[in-house]
Backbone as ProteinMPNN parsed JSONL, in Angstrom:
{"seq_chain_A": "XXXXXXXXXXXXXXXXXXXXXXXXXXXXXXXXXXXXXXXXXXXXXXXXXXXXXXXXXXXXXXXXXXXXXXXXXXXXXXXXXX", "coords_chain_A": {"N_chain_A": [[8.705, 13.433, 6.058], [11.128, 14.059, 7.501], [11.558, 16.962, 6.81], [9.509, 17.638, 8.581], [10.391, 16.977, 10.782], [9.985, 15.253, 11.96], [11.464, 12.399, 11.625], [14.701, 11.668, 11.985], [17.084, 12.086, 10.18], [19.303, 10.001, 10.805], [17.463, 8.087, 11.666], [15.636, 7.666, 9.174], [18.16, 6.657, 7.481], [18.507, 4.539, 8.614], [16.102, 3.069, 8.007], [16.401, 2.993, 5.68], [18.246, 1.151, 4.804], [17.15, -1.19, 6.055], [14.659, -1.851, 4.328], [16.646, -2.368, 2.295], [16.918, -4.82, 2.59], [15.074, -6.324, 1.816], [14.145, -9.357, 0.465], [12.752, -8.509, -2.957], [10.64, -10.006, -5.631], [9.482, -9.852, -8.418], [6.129, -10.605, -9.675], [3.68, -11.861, -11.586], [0.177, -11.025, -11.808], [-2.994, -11.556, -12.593], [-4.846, -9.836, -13.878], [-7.714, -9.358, -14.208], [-8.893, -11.375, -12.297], [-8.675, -10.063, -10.202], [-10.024, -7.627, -10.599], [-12.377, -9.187, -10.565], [-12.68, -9.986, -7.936], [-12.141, -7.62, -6.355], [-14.665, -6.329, -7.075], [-16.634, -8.272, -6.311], [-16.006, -8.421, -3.143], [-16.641, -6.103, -3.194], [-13.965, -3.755, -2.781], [-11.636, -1.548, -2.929], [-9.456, -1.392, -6.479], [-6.837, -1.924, -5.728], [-6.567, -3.135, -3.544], [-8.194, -5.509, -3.825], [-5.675, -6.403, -5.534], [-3.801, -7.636, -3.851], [-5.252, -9.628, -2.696], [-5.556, -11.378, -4.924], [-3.007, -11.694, -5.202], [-1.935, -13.236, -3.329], [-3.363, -14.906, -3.164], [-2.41, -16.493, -5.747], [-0.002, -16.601, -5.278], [-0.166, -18.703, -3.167], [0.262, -17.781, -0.591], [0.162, -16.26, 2.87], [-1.641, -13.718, 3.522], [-0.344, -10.566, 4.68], [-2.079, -8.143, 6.743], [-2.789, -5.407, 8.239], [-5.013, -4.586, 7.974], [-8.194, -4.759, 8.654], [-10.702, -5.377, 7.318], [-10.085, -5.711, 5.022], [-8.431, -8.584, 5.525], [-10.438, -9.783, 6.196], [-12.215, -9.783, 3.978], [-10.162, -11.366, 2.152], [-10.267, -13.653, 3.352], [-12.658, -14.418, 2.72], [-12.463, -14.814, -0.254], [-11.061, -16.686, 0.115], [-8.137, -16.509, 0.222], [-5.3, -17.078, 2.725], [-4.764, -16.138, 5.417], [-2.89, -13.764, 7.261], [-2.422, -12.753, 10.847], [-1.398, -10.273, 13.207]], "CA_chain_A": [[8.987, 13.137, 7.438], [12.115, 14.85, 7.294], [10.888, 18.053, 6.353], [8.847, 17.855, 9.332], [11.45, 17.198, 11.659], [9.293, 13.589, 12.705], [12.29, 11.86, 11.449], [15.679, 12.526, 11.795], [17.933, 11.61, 8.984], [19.811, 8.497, 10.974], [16.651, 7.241, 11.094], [16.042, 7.464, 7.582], [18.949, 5.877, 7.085], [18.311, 2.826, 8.754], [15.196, 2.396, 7.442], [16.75, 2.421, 3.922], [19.193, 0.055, 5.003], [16.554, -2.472, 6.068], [14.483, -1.72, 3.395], [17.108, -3.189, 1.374], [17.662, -6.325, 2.919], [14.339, -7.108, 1.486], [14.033, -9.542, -1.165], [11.411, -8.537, -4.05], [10.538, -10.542, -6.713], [8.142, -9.647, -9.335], [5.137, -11.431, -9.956], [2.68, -11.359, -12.608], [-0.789, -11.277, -11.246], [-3.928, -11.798, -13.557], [-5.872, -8.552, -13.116], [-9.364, -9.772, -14.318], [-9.032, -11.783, -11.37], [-8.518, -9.138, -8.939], [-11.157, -7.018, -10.628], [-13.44, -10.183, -9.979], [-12.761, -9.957, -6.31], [-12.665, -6.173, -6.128], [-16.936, -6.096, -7.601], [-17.448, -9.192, -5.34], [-16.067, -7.74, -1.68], [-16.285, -4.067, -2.414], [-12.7, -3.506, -2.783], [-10.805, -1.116, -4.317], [-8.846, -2.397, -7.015], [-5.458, -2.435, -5.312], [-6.748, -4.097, -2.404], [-7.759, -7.053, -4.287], [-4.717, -7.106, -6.084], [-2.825, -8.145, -3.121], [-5.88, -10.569, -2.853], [-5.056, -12.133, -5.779], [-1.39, -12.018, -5.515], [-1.453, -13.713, -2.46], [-4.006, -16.829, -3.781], [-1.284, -16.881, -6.53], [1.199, -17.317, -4.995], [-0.609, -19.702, -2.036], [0.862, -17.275, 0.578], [-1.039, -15.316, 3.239], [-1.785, -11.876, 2.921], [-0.346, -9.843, 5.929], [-2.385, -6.77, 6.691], [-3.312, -4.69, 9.83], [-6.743, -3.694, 7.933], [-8.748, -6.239, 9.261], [-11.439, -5.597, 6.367], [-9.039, -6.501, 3.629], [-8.038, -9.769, 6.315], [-11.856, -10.428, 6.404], [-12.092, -9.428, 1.866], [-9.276, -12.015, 1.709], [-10.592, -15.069, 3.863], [-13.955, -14.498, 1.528], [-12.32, -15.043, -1.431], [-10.023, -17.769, -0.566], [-6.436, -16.228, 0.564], [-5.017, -17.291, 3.459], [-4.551, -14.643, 5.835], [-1.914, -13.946, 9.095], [-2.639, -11.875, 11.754], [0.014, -9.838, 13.818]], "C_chain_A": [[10.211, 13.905, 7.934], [11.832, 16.277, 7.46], [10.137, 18.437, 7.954], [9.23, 17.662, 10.85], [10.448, 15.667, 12.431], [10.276, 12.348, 12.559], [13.693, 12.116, 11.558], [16.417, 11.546, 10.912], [18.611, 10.465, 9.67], [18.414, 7.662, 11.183], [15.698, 6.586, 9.857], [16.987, 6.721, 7.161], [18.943, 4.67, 7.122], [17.459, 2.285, 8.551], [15.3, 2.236, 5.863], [17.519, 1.113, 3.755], [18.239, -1.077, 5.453], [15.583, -2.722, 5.121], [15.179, -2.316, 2.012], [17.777, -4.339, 1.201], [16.361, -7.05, 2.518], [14.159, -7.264, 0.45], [12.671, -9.247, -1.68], [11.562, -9.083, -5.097], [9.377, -9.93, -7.578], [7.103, -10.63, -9.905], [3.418, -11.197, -10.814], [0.953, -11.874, -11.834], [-2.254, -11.299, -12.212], [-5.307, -10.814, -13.081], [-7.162, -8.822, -13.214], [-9.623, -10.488, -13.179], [-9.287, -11.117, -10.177], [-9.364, -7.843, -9.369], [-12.36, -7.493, -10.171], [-13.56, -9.515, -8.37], [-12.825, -8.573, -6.165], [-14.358, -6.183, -6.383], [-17.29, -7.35, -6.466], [-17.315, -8.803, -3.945], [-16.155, -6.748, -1.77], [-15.357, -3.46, -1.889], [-12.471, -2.64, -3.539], [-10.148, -2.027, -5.15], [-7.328, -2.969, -6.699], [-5.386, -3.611, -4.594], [-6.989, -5.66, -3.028], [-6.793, -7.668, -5.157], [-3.913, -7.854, -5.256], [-3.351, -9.45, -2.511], [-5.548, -11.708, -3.485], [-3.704, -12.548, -6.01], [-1.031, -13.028, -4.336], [-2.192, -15.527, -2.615], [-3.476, -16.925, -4.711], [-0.442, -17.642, -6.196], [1.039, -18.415, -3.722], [0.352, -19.171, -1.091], [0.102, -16.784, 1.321], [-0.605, -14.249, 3.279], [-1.754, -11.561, 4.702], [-1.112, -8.445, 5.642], [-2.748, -6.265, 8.141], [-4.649, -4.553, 9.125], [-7.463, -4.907, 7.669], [-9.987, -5.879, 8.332], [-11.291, -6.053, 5.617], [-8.62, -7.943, 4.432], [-9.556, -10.0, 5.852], [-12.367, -10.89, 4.707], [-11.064, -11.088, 1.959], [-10.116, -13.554, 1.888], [-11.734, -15.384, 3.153], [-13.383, -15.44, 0.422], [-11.072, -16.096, -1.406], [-8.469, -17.692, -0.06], [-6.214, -16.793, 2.103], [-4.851, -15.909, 4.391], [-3.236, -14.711, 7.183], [-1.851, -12.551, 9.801], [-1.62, -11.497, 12.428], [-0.9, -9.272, 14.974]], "O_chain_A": [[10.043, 14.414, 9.041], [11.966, 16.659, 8.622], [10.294, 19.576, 8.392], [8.607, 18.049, 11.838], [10.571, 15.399, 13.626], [10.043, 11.341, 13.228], [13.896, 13.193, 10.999], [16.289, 10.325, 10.998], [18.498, 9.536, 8.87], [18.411, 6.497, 10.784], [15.234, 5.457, 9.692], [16.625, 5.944, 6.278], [19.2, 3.836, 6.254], [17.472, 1.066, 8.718], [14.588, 1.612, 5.076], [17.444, 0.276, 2.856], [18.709, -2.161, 5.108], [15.472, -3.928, 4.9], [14.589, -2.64, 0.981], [18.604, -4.8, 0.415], [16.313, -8.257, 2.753], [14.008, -6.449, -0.46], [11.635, -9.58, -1.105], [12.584, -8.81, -5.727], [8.338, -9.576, -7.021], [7.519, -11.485, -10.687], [2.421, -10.528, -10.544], [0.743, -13.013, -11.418], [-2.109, -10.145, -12.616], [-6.272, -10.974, -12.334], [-7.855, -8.513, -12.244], [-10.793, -10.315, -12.837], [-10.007, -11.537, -9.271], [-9.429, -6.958, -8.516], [-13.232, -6.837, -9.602], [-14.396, -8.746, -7.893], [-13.925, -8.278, -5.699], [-15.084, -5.947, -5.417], [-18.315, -7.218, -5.798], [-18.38, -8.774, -3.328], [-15.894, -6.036, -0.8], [-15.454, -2.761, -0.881], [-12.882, -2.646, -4.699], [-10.11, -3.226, -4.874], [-6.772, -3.973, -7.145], [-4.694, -4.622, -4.71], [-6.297, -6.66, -2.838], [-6.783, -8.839, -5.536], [-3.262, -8.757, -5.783], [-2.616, -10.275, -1.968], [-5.293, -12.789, -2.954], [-3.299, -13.444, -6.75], [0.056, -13.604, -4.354], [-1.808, -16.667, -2.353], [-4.037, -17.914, -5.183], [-0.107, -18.788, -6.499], [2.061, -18.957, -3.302], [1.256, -19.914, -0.711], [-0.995, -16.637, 0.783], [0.541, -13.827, 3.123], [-2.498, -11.939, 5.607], [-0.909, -7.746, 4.649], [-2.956, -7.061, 9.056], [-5.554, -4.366, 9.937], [-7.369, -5.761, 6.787], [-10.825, -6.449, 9.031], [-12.083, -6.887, 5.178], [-8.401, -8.715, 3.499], [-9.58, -10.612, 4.785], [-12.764, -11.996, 4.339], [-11.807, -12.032, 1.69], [-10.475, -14.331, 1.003], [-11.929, -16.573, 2.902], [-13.761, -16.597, 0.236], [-10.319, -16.368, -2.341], [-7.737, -18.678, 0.027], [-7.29, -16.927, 2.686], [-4.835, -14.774, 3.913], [-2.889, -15.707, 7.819], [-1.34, -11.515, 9.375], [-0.693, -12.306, 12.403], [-0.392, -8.706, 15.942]]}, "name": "protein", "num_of_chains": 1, "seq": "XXXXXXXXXXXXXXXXXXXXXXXXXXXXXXXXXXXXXXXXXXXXXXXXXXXXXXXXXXXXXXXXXXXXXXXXXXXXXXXXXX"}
């Protein structure tokens, strides 16, 4: 982005800086699970990891890609729309 002059370096900056006001935790997710749901909606396998990470952790799964919103509510996740 940089490189391409679409960004200019203070805005880089401040997107590192909010970037690191967010907490991450790590969370172990049970991949056979999220292979399940990948072969059952016709997911890649990332996509239903975030499937599964999100009926883990009984949170909803934010996404703009309202296929993976639609994949989710299938299989159970909660979902939240923006």
């Amino acid at each position: 982005m940089l490189r391409r002059r679409r960004l200019s370096l203070e805005d880089a900056l401040d997107g590192v800086a909010v970037y690191r006001r967010i907490s991450v935790r790590l969370v172990n997710v049970d991949l056979i699970e999220a292979l399940g749901i990948a072969a059952e909606q016709g997911l890649y396998a990332y996509d239903a990891y975030h499937i599964a990470c999100a009926r883990t952790l009984r949170a909803p799964l934010l996404s703009l890609d309202r296929r993976l919103n639609e994949a989710a509510a299938r299989a159970g996740a909660q979902t939240l729309e923006v």
